[in-house]
N, C-alpha and C positions, 0 to 999 in steps of 0.2 A: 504494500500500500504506500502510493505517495503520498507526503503530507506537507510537500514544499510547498502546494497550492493553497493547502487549509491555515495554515499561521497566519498569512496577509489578511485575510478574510475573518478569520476568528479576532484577529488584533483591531479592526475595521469598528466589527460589530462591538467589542469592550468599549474600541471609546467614545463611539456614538450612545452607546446605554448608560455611561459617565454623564455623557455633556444631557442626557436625557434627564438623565436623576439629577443633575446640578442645578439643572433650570428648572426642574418640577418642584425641589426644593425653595428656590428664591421665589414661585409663583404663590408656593405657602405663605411665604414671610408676607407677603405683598410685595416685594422690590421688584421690579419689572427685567426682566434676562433675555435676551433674544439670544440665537446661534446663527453663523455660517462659516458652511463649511466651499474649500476651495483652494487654492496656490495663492501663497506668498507674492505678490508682487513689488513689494516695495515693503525697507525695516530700513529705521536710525533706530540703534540700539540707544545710543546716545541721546535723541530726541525722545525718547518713548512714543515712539509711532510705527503702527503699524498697519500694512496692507493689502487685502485678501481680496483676490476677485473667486468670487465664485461661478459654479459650474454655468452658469446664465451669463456670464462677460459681467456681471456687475461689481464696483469696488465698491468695499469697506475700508474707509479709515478709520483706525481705530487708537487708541492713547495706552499707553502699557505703562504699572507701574508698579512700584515693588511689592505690592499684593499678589498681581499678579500672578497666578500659578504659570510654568511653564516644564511641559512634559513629553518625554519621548519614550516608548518599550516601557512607559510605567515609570523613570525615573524620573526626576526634576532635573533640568537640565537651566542654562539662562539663555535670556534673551538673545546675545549675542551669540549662540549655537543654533541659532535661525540661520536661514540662508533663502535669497531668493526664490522662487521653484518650488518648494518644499509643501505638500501637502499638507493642510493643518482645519481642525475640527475648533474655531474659539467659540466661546461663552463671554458676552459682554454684558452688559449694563448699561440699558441709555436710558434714566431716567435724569435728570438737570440738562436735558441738550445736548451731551458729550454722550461719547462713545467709549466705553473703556473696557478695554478685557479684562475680565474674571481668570477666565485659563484658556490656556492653549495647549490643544493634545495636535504632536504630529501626528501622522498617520502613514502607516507603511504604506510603501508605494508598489 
């Protein structure tokens, strides 16, 4: 049995059930969560900004800050181990008018 194929896919589905559970939690609280998922298009690590277009061509800018979760295979990794390209699953928070990530889980590719 191969199971090359099943990792990428099992990995997929944890952390869309993550970012499901995160956001079903803050919808408890009342605090308002959206997600998108999509590629990196643009990161100042430096700036705390961040960039995701998703699968529709649409961007997200989004403000990163040291709350911020940031995670890869489960570990926390930082912001500047982003890289353009890079599929990724965020959780933000746009209630006051900004956009700010909650987390961001990469996601195998």
């Amino acid at each position: 049995m191969k199971f090359k194929n099943l990792i990428p896919a099992l990995m997929l589905s944890l952390a869309l059930a993550c970012v499901a559970f995160a956001q079903t939690a803050r919808q408890e609280s009342g605090q308002a969560a959206k997600a998108v998922t999509g590629k990196i298009a643009a990161i100042d690590a430096g700036k705390g900004m961040l960039e995701v277009k998703d699968h529709a061509g649409k961007s997200v800018k989004l403000s990163v800050n040291a709350q911020t979760k940031v995670t890869r295979e489960g570990k926390e990794i930082t912001l500047a181990e982003l890289k353009s390209g890079d599929s990724v699953s965020v959780e933000y928070d746009d209630a006051g008018g900004s956009m700010v990530a909650i987390a961001v889980t990469v996601l195998s590719a």
